[in-house]
C-alpha positions in Angstrom: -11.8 90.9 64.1 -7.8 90.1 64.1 -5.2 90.7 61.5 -2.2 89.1 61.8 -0.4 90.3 59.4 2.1 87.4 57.3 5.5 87.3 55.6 5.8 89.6 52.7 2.5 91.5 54.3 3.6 95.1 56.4 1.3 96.7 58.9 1.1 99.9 56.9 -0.4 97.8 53.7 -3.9 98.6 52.8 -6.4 95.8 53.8 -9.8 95.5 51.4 -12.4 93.8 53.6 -15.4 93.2 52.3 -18.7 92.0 54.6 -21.6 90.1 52.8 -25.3 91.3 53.1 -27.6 89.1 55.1 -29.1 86.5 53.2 -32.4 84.6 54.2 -32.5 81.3 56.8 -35.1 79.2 56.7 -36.3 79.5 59.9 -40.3 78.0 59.6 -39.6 74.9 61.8 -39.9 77.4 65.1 -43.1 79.4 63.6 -45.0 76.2 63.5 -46.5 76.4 66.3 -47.6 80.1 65.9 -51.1 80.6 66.5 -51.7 83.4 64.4 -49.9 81.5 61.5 -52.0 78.2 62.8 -55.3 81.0 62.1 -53.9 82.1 59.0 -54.3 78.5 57.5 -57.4 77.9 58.3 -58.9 80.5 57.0 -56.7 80.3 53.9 -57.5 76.7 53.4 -61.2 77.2 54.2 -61.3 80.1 51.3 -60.2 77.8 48.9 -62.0 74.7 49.8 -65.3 77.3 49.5 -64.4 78.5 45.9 -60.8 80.6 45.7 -58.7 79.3 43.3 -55.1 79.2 45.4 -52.6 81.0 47.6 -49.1 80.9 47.9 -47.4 82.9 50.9 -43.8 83.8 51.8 -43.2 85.9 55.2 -40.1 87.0 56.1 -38.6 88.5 59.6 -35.1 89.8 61.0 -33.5 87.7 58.2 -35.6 84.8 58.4 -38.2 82.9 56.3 -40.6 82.2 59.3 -44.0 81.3 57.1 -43.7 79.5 53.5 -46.8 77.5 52.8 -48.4 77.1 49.2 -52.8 75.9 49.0 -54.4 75.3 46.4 -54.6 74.0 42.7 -52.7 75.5 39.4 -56.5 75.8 37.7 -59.4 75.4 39.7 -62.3 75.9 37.3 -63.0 74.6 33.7 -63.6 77.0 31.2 -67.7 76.6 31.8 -67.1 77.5 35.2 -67.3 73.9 36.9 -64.8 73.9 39.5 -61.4 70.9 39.0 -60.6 68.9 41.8 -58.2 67.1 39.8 -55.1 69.8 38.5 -51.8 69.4 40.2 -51.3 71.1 43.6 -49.7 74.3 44.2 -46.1 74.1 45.6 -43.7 76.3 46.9 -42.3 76.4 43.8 -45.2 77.1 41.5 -44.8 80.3 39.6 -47.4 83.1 39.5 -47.9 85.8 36.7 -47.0 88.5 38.9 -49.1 91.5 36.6 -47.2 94.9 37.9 -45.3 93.7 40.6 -43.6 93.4 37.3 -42.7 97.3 37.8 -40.9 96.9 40.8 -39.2 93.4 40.8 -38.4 94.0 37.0 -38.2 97.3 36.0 -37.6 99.1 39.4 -34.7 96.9 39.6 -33.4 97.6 36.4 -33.3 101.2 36.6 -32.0 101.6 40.4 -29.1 99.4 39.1 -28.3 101.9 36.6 -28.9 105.0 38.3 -26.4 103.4 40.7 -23.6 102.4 38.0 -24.3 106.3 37.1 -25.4 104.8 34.0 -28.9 107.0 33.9 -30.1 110.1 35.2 -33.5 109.8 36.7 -33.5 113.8 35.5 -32.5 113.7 32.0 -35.0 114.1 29.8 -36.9 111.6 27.2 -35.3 112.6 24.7 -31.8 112.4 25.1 -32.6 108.8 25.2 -35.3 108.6 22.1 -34.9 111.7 20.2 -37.4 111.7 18.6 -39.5 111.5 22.2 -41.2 115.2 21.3 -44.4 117.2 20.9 -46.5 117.9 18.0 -47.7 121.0 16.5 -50.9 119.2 16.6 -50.7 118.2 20.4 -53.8 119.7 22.3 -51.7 119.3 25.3 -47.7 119.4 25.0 -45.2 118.2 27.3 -43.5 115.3 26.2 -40.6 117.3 24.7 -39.4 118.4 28.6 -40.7 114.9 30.0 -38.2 113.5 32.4 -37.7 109.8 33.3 -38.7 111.2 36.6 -41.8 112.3 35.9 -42.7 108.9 34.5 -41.4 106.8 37.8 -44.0 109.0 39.6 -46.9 108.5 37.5 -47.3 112.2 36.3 -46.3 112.2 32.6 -49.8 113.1 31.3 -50.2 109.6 30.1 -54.0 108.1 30.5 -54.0 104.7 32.4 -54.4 102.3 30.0 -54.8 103.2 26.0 -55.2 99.1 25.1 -52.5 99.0 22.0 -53.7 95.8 21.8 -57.2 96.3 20.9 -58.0 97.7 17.4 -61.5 98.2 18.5 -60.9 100.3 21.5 -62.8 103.7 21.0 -60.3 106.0 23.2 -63.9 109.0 22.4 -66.2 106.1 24.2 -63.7 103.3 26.5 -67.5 101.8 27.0 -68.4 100.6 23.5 -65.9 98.6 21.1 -66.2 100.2 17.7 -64.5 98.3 14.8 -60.8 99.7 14.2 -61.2 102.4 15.5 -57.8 102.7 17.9 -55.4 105.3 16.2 -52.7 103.9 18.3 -53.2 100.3 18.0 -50.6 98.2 17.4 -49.7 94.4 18.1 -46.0 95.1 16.7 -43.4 95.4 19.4 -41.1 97.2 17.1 -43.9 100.1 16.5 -44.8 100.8 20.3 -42.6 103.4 20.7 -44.0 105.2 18.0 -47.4 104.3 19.1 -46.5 105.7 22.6 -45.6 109.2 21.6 -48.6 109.0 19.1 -50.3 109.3 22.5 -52.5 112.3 23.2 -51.8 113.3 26.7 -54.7 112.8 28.8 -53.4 116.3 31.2 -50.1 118.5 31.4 -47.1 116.4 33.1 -46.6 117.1 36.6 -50.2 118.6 37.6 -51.6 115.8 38.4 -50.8 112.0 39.8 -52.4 109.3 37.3 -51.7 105.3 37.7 -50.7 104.6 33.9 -49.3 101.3 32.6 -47.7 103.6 29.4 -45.4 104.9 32.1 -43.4 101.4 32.7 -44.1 100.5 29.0 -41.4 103.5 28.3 -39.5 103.0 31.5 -38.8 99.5 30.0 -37.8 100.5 26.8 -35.2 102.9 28.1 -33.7 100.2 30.0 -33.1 98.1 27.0 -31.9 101.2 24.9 -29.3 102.0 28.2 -28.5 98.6 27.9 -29.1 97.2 24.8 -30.3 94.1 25.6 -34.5 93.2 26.1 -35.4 93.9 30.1 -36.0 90.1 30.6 -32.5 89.5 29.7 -31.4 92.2 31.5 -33.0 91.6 34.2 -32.4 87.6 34.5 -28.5 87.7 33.5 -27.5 90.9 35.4 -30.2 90.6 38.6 -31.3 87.5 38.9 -28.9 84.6 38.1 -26.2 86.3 39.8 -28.6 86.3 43.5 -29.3 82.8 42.2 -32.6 82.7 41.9 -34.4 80.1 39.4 -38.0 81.0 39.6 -38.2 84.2 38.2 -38.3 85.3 34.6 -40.1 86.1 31.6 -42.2 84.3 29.3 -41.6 80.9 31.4 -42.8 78.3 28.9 -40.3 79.1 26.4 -37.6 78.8 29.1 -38.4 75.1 30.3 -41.0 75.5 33.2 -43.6 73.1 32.7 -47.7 74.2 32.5 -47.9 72.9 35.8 -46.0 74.2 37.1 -47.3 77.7 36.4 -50.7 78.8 38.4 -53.4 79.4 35.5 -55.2 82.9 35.7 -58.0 83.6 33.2 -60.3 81.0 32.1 -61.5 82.2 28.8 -58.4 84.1 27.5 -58.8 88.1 27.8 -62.7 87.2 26.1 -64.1 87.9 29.5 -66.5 84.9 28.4 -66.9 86.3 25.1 -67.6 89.9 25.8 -64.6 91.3 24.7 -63.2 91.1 21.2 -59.9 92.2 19.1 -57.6 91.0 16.6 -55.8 87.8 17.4 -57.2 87.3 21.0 -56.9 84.4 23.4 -59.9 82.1 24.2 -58.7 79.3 25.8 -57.2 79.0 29.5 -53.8 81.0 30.4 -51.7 79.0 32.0 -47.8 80.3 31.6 -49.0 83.2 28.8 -48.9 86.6 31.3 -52.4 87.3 31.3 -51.9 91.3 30.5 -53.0 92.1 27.0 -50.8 94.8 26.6 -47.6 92.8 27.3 -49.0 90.3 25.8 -50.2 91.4 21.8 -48.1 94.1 21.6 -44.9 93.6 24.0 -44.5 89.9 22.7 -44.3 88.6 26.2 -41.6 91.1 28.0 -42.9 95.0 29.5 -41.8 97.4 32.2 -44.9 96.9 33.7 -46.6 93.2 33.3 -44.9 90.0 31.7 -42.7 88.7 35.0 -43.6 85.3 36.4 -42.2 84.5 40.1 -42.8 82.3 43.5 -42.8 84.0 46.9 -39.2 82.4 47.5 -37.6 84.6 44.8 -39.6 87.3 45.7 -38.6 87.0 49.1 -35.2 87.7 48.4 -35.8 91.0 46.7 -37.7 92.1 49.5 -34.8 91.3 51.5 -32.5 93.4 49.5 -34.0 96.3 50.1 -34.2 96.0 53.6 -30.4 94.9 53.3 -30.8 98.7 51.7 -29.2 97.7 48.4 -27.3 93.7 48.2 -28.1 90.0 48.9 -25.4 87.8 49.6 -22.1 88.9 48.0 -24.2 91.3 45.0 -24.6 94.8 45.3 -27.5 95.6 43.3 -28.1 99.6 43.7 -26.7 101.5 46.7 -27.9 102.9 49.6 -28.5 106.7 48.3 -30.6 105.5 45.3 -32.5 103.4 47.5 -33.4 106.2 49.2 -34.4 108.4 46.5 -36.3 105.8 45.4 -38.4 105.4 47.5 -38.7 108.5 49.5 -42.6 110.1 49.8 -43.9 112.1 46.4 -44.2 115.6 47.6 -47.8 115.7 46.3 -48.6 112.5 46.8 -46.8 109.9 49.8 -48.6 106.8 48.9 -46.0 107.6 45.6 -42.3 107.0 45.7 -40.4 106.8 42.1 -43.0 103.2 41.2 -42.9 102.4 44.5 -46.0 102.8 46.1 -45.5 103.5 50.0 -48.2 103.0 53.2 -47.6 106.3 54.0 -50.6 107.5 56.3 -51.9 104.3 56.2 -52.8 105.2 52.3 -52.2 101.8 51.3 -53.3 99.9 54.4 -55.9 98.4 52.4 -53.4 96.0 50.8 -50.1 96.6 53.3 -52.2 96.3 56.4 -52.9 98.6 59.3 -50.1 97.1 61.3 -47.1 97.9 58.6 -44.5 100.8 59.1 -45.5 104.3 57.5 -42.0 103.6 55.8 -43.6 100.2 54.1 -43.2 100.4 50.6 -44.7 97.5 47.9 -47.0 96.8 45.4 -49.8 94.9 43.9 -50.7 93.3 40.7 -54.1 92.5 39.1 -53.4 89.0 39.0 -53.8 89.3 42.7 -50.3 90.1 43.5 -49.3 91.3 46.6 -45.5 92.3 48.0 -45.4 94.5 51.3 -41.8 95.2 52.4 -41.5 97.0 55.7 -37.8 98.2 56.4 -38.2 99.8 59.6 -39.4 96.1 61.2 -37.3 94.4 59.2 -40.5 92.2 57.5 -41.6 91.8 54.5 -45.1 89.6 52.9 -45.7 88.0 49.6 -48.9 86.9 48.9 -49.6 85.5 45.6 -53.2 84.8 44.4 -54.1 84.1 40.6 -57.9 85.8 41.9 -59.0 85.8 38.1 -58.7 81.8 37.6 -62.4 81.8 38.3 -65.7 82.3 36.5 -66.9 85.8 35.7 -70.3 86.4 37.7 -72.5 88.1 35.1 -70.7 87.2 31.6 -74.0 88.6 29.4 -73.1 91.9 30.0 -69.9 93.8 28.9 -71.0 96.0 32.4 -69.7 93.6 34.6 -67.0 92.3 32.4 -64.0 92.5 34.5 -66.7 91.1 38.0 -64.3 87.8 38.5 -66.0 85.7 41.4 -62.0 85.3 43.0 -62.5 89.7 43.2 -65.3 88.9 46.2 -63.1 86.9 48.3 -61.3 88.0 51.5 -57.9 86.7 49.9 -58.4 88.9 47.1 -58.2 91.8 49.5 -55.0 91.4 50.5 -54.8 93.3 53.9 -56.6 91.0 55.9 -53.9 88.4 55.3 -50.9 90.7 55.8 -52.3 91.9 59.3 -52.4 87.9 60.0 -48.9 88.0 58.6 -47.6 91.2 60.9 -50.1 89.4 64.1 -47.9 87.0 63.3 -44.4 88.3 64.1 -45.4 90.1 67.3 -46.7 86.5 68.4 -50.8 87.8 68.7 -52.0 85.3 71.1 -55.3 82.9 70.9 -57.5 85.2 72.2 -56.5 87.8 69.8 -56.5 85.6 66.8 -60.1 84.5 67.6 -61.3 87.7 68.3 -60.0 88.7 64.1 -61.8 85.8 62.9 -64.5 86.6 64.9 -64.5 90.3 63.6 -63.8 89.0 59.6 -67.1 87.1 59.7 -69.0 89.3 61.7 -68.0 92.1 59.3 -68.3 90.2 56.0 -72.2 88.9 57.1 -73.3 92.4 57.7 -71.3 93.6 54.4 -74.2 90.9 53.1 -77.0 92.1 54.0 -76.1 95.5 53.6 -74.5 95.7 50.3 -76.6 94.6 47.4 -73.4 94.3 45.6 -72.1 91.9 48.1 -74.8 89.9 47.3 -73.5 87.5 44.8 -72.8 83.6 45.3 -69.3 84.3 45.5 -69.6 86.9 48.2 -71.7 84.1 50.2 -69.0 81.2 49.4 -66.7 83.8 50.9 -68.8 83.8 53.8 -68.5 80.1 54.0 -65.0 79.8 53.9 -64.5 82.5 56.7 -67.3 80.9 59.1 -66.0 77.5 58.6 -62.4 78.9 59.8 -63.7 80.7 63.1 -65.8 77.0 63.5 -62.4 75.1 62.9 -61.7 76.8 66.3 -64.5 76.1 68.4 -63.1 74.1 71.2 -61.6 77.8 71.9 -63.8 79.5 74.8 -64.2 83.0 73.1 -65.2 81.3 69.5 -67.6 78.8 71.5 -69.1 82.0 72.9 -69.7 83.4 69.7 -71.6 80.5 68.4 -74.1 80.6 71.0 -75.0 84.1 70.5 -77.9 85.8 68.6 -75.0 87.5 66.3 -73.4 83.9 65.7 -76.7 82.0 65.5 -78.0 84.4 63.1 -74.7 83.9 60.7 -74.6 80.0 61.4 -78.4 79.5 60.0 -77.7 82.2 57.0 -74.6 80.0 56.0 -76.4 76.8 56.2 -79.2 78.0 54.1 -76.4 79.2 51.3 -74.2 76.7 50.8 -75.2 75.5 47.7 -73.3 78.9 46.8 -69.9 77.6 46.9 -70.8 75.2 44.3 -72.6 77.8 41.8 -70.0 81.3 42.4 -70.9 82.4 39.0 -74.5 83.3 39.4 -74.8 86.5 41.3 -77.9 85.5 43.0 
């Protein structure tokens, strides 16, 4: 770099020279031809052909977009469970309801902005912000008087996971039977939550143990809009988002012009879970743009720290990219490098927890990051099925968006198996198969290496079969299917050809062919 400096300009003057972050190139013209990405497809497509709803995928490397591919319909099943071969495609744009990748992409955002701007102190307690954040004489276990906002970004405020303020007939004495009003901190009244939040009975002392809890980004999210004194989804979208330009992420998306369409559907009978579950005011008919969260829902009004965000893997993409840009995008500093850090640095109890973030660690989260991500690989997932893995040491990150729950429940007679979706027994909805495709990907696995996975992913998922009574279902055996009828997309390849002709391949050809009938009947277990 020269300066040469011009008339009215000295050499001693003090020069301000600013460098903009890396931003992403689209760069999935010379990827095309990957193998591993070629696999990836197949099995993809084949998953969804057999029963999975849709998939929409983002992977990014060294600054580049080098996979973007979108499969799939925005609904796949009618509310009966008959599958729809007639909704609108996925696209590239298509948004998802992204469940708690909300609490990074949202909330985590939000609050390692303003720790940055020095505008909050991670430290400071509750109550400076909400004084009236305290124990009662009547608490059984105290603690919320010294609670500090970082306690709650670690998941070790004493909170339980998920006290349903939604439901008036939640029994917190018996979570297995609905008895008629019988919540004491039910509300559907986003003005009361707070109240209904510290009305809470802490489940164990703060800081003794580590507990997953939705009530944690609930409050986080409500301390950003106190800070700020706006709601988080207009924090979030005018401060975050519209200045990185990106157009396909927000809150409650019908209200802000996105058509239904456009928006990938998730659950088919409301929350009902096909009539099982019951509560004032619920949903019955198919969500499609509504975040499926009941929580967020009834009693946030659309917009909470931990559910309520809708997004496509594009936008995502670039948020993964600022943090491995360690803070900015472009010419936009969102939080700096130190609070980054602190952020998402290893719990000392627990390393799979940063502050929300929750990290690979010892390969504690390879289930969903993969084997083959960084220990340093931070992310999330939501129960959509939601999946962002960003790994900053190899400069790579993976969104995989699923909307697993826009299929039938398996068993709906019994509330037992209530939440048993037919998209859960998919390979897709497992995430971590998928992001090692993703990560084969970027180190170029060759044929033979891409064969032998498939090869393996049947292999494995036909002896899961006949091992597993629970992985005995017609959705588990449409799963099946869909991964045999990838590795047989491939047979002209010697090692896949090889595989056929064995006992082992014969033996999973013939059980296939005598199930089929499953992909067209997921529901029933049998």
């Amino acid at each position: 770099m020269q300066i040469s400096p011009q008339k009215g300009i000295s050499a001693s003057d003090k020069i301000d020279v600013k460098l903009p972050y890396p931003v992403l190139i689209d760069n999935t013209k010379k990827y095309r031809d990957n193998d591993t990405f070629k696999a990836m497809d197949k099995l993809i497509k084949a998953e969804i052909k057999n029963g999975y709803p849709s998939v929409q995928i983002v992977v990014i490397h060294n600054g580049q977009i080098i996979k973007r591919s979108a499969y799939g319909r925005v609904n796949a099943y009618t509310q009966d469970g008959k599958r729809i071969k007639s909704a609108p495609k996925v696209t590239n744009t298509t948004l998802y309801d992204l469940a708690s990748n909300t609490k990074m992409w949202a909330t985590n955002m939000a609050i390692q902005k303003l720790v940055s701007e020095k505008k909050l102190n991670i430290d400071a307690k509750v109550n400076t912000i909400f004084p009236t954040f305290k124990d009662k004489a009547s608490d059984k276990i105290k603690g919320k008087t010294d609670l500090t906002i970082r306690d709650i970004l670690m998941h070790q405020a004493g909170f339980p996971a998920d006290p349903q303020y939604h439901n008036n007939n939640y029994d917190p004495n018996n979570s297995n039977k609905r008895k008629k009003d019988a919540n004491p901190v039910y509300t559907q009244d986003r003005n009361n939550i707070l109240e209904k939040i510290i009305a809470t009975p802490l489940q164990y002392k703060p800081g003794t143990k580590t507990i997953y809890s939705d009530v944690d980004y609930m409050l986080l999210g409500l301390i950003i809009e106190k800070i700020t004194g706006e709601r988080e989804d207009q924090y979030v979208e005018n401060h975050i988002y519209k200045p990185l330009g990106l157009t396909h992420l927000m809150y409650k998306p019908l209200e802000k012009g996105i058509a239904k369409n456009n928006i990938a559907a998730t659950e088919l009978n409301g929350n009902s879970r096909d009539g099982q579950i019951s509560f004032n005011n619920i949903r019955r008919y198919t969500l499609q743009g509504q975040v499926h969260d009941e929580k967020a829902y009834y009693t946030m009004h659309g917009v909470s720290g931990h559910a309520g965000l809708f997004g496509n893997a594009s936008d995502l993409a670039v948020l993964a990219q600022m943090v491995i840009n360690r803070g900015g995008y472009g010419n936009h500093q969102v939080f700096d490098e130190d609070t980054l850090d602190e952020f998402i640095k290893p719990k000392s109890t627990n390393s799979s927890y940063g502050l929300g973030w929750r990290r690979q660690a010892s390969n504690a989260y390879g289930w969903a990051f993969s084997g083959l991500s960084d220990a340093s690989t931070v992310g999330h997932t939501g129960w959509t099925g939601t999946l962002t893995v960003v790994d900053p040491h190899d400069n790579t990150a993976v969104i995989l968006l699923t909307n697993e729950g826009n299929t039938p429940i398996l068993k709906p007679e019994t509330t037992a198996t209530a939440n048993d979706f037919a998209g859960g027994h998919y390979l897709l909805s497992k995430y971590g198969d998928i992001a090692s495709l993703a990560f084969a990907a970027v180190n170029d696995d060759k044929q033979s290496a891409n064969d032998a996975k498939l090869i393996s992913l049947v292999t494995k998922r036909y002896n899961e079969i006949q091992k597993n009574k629970d992985d005995q279902t017609n959705a588990d055996k449409a799963d099946l299917c869909g991964i045999y009828d990838a590795v047989v997309s491939r047979k002209h390849n010697k090692a896949i050809k090889k595989f056929l002709s064995s006992s082992t391949g014969k033996k999973i050809t013939a059980y296939v062919k005598a199930n089929r009938s499953a992909v067209n009947n997921v529901r029933n277990r049998n």
